[in-house]
C-alpha positions in Angstrom: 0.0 0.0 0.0 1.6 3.2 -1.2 1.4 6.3 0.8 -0.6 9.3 -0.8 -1.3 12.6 -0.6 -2.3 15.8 -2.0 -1.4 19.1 -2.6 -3.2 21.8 -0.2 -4.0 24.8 -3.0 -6.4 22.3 -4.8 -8.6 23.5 -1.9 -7.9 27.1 -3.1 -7.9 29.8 -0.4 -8.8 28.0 2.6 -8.7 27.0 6.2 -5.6 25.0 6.8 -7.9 23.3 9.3 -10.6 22.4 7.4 -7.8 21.2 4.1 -6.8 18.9 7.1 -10.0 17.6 7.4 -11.1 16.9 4.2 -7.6 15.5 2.9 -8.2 12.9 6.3 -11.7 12.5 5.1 -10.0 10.9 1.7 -8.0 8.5 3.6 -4.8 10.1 2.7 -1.8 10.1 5.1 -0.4 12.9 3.8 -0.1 16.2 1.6 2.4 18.6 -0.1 2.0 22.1 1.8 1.9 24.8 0.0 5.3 27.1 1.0 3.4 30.3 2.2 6.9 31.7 4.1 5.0 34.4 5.3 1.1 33.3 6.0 1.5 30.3 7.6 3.4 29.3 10.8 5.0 26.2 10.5 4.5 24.5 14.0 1.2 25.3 13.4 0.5 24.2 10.9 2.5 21.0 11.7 0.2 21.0 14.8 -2.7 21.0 12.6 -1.9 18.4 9.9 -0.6 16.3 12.7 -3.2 16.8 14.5 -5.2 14.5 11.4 -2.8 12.1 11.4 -1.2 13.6 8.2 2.5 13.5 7.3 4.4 16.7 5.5 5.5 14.6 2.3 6.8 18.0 0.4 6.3 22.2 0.0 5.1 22.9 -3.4 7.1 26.7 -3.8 4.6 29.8 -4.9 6.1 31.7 -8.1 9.2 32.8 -8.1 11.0 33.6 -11.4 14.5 31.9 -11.3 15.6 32.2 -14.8 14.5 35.7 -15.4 17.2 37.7 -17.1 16.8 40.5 -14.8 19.1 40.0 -11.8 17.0 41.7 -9.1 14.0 38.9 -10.1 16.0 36.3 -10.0 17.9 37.6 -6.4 14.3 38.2 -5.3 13.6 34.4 -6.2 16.7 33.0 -4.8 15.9 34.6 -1.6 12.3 33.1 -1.6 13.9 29.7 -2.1 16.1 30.8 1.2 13.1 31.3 3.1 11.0 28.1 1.7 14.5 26.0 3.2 14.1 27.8 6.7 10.2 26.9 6.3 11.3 23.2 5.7 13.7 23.0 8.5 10.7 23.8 10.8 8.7 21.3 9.3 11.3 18.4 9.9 12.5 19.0 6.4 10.4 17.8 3.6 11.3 17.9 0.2 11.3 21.3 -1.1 10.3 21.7 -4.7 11.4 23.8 -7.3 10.2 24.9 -10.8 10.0 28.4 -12.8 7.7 30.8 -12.9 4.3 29.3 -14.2 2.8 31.0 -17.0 5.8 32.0 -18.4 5.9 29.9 -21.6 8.8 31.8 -24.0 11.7 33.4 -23.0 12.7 36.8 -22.3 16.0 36.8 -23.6 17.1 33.8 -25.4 16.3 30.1 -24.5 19.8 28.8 -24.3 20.7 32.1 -22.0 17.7 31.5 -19.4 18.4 27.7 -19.4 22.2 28.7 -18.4 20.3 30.9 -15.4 18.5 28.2 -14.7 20.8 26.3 -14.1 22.9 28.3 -12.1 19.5 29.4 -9.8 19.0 25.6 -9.5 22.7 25.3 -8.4 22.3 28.0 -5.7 18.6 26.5 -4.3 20.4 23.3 -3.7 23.5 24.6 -2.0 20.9 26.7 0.1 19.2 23.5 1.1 21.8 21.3 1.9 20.8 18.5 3.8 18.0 18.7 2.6 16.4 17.4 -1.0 15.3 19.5 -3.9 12.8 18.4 -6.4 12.9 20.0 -9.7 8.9 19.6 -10.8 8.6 18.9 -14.8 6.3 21.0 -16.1 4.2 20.9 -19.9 4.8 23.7 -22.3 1.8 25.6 -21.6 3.1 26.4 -18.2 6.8 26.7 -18.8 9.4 27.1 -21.6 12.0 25.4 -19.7 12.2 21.4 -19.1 9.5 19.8 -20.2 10.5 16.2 -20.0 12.6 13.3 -17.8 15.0 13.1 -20.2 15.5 16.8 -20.2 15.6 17.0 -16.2 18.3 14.4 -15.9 20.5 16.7 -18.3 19.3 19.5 -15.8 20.5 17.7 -12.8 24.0 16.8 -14.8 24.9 20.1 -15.5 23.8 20.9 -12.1 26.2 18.3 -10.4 24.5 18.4 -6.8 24.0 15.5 -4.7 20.4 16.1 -3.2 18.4 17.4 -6.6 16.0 15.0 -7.8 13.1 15.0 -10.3 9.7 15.1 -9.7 7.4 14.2 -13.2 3.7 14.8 -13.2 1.1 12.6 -14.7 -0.8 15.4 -15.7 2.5 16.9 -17.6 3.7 14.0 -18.8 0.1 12.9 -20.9 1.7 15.9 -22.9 5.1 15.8 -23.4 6.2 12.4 -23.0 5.5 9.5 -26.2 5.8 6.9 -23.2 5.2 8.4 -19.5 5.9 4.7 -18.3 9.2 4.6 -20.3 10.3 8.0 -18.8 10.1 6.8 -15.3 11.7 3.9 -16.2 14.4 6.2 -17.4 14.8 8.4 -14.5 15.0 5.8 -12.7 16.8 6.4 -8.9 16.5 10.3 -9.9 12.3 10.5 -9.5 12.3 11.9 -5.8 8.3 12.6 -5.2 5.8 11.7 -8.3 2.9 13.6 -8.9 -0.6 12.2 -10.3 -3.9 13.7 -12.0 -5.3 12.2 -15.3 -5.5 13.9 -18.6 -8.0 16.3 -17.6 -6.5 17.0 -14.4 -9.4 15.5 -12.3 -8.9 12.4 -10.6 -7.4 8.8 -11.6 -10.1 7.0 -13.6 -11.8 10.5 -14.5 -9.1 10.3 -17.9 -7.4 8.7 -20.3 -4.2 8.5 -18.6 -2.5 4.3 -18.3 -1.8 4.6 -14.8 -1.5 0.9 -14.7 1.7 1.2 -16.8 3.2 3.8 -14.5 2.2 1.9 -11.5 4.0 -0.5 -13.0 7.1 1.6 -13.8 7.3 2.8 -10.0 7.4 -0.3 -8.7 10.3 -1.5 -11.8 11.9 1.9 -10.4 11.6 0.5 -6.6 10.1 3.8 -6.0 9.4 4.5 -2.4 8.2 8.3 -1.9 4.4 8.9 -1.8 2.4 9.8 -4.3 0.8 13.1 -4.6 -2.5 13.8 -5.7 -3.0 17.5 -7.6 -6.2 17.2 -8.8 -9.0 19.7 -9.7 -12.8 19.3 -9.7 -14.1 19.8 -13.7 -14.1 23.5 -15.3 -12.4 26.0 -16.6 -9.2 27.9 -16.0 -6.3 25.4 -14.6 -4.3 27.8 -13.1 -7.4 28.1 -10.1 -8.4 25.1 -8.2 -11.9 27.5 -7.5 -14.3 25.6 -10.2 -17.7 26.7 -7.9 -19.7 25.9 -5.3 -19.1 22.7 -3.4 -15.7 22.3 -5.3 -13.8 21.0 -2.2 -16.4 18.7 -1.7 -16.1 17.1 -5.3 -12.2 17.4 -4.8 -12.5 15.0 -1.7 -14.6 12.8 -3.7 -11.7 12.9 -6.5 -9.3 12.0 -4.1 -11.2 9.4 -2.4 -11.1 7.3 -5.8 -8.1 8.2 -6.9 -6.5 7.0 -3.3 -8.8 3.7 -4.0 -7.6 2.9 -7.6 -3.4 4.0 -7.1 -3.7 1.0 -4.3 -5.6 -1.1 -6.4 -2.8 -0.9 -9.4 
């Protein structure tokens, strides 16, 4: 039985309390807290979660632009990152992840110069967190113009060279970018550090067309250990706000309930 959880801004703006609630409601042991440095305290918020029974798996970062060609963004960036590691050493250190600015889909300057920076900002995020591991989230095209694939995020972490970056490929991102999601886990092999799941139309498992047998099937060729986080939405538009309407965190819960169900059943 694989440990799940989900991330806490698919309840939008929210009650940590009552994200608590319903993620314990699904039968999850866990979620991926959204890195608020400055609205949420972390003992209490590990009070609450704990208080459900529910682990701190990972912080999913808010937007911070760390390939920007404009060096006061990027400084501004790095030093949210510095604060998002302070957050995670009051948390017991969970993995901290790490991606680009979303939305931003083309470069500002040219691609090869801003994957250079982006290098170099992934570089300083890890020295900033040492002893503690860095997730590098692999986003589609129509939320980044930077990695968009396994293959391309183990050439990120080579040119990197640090010892506690990982990967962490979405199910969601990968229906797009990747011929065979299966074969690209397969492929990253020891470097997939957390794993992210929500089928094609970023509801629930089951609710797509997404295999998830096969990539069951790859984590476990993989001997992949981490939990498995849920980032689902309930149906409607806009998918950069988790706020689809009323009763939307109740449909949520219901998306993760079966979602939870089918993962263990794989």
């Amino acid at each position: 039985m694989r440990r799940t959880g989900c991330c806490t801004w698919i309840f939008g703006d929210n009650a940590l309390a009552d994200t608590a609630a319903r993620v314990a409601k699904a039968g999850l042991n866990g979620v991926e807290l959204f890195g608020d440095t400055e609205g949420i305290d972390p003992k209490e918020a590990a009070k609450i979660l704990n208080g459900h029974g529910l682990e701190i798996f990972s912080l999913t970062p808010g937007d911070a632009d760390i390939s920007h060609p404009n060096a006061d963004i990027r400084a501004k960036a790095i030093e949210y990152y510095k604060a998002l590691s302070d957050f995670a050493a009051e948390l017991g250190n969970p993995l901290i992840s790490c991606h680009g600015q979303v939305g931003r889909i083309a470069p500002i300057a040219s691609q090869a110069e801003e994957d250079a920076l982006l290098q170099d900002s992934v570089a300083q995020i890890c020295e900033i967190a040492k002893g503690q591991t860095v997730v590098f989230e692999i986003l589609n095209r129509y939320e980044t113009h930077q990695v968009h694939t396994v293959a391309e995020g183990l050439a990120l972490m080579k040119a990197v060279g640090a010892d506690n970056l990982k990967l962490l490929p979405d199910a969601y991102h990968m229906n797009i970018e990747e011929a065979d999601p299966a074969g690209a886990l397969r492929a990253g092999g020891d470097a997939i550090g957390l794993y992210h799941a929500a089928d094609s139309n970023r509801m629930g498992i089951g609710a797509g067309n997404t295999d998830f047998a096969a990539q069951i099937r790859a984590l476990d060729d993989i001997n992949y250990q981490g939990p498995v986080i849920f980032e689902v939405n309930a149906p409607g538009p806009n998918p950069f706000t988790p706020d689809k309407g009323e009763g939307f965190r109740d449909i949520v819960v219901e998306e993760l309930a079966r979602s939870r169900r089918i993962f263990n059943q794989g």
